[in-house]
C-alpha positions in Angstrom: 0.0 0.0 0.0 1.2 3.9 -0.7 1.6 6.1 1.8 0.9 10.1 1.4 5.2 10.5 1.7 5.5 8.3 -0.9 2.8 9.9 -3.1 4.8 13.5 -2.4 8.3 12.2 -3.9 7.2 10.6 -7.0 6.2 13.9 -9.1 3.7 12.8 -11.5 0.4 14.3 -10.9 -1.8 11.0 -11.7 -0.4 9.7 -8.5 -0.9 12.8 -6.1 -4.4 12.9 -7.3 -4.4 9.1 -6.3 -3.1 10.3 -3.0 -5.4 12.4 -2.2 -8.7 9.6 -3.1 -10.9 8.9 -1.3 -11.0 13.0 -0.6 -14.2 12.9 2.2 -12.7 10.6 4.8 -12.2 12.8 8.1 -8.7 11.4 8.9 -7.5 12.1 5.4 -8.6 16.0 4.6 -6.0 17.8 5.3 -3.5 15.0 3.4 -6.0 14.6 0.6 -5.9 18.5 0.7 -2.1 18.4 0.4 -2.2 15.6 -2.2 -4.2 17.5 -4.9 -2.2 20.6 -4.3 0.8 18.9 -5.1 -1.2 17.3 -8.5 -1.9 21.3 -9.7 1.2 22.5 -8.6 2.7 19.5 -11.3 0.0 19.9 -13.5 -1.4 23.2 -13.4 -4.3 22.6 -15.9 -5.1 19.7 -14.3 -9.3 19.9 -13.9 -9.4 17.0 -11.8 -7.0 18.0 -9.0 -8.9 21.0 -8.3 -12.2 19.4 -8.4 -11.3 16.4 -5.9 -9.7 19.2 -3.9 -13.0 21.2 -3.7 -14.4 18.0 -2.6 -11.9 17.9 0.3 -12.0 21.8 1.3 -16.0 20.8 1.9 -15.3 18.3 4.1 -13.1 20.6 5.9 -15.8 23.2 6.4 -14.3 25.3 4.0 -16.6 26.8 1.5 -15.2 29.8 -0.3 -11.5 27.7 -1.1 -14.4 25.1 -2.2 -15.9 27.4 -4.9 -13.1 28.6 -6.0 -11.7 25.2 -6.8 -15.0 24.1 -8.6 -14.5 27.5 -10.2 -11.0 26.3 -11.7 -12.2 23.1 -12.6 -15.2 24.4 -14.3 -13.3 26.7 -16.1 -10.9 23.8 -17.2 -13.6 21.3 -17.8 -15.2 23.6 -20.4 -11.6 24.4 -22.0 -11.2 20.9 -22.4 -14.4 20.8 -23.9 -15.9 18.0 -21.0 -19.3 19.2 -21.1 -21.1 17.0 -18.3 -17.7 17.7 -15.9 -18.0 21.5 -16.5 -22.3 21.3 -15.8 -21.3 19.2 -12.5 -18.7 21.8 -11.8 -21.4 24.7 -11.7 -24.1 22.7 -9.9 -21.5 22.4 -7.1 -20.8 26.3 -7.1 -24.7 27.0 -7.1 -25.2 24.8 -4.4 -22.9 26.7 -2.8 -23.6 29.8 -2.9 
């Protein structure tokens, strides 16, 4: 099994998102948190990364990092031209705000 420090030294972005799954278990918010910055920080147009991290700023009570993440991510989706993700991205936001 991989562990988070593992995840941290490998540099590819696939894996930190990997890290950071499943992002809405309590013990693992903060590390998921960490694990999908790391993912964007390799990959900065990576949609995915700051989706799942959206995901984990909600489950750490934090809202507006939350929408700006699904922000990113929607934005991204729709240059990437994935429809349904960038719908699902501004559901989140509206729900949200």
């Amino acid at each position: 099994k991989y562990t988070p420090e593992l995840y941290f030294n490998i540099g590819n972005a696939r894996t930190f998102i990997t890290a950071g799954l499943p992002p809405l278990e309590p013990t693992r918010g903060s590390t998921a948190i960490q694990a999908y910055t790391q993912a964007i920080e390799a990959n900065p147009g990576f949609a995915d990364a700051y989706y799942n991290r959206a995901l984990a700023y909600l489950d750490n009570k934090d809202q507006p990092k939350a929408i700006a993440d699904f922000q990113k991510a929607a934005e991204l989706y729709k240059q990437g031209g994935r429809t349904s993700a960038y719908q699902d991205a501004l559901n989140r936001i509206k729900q949200l705000q």
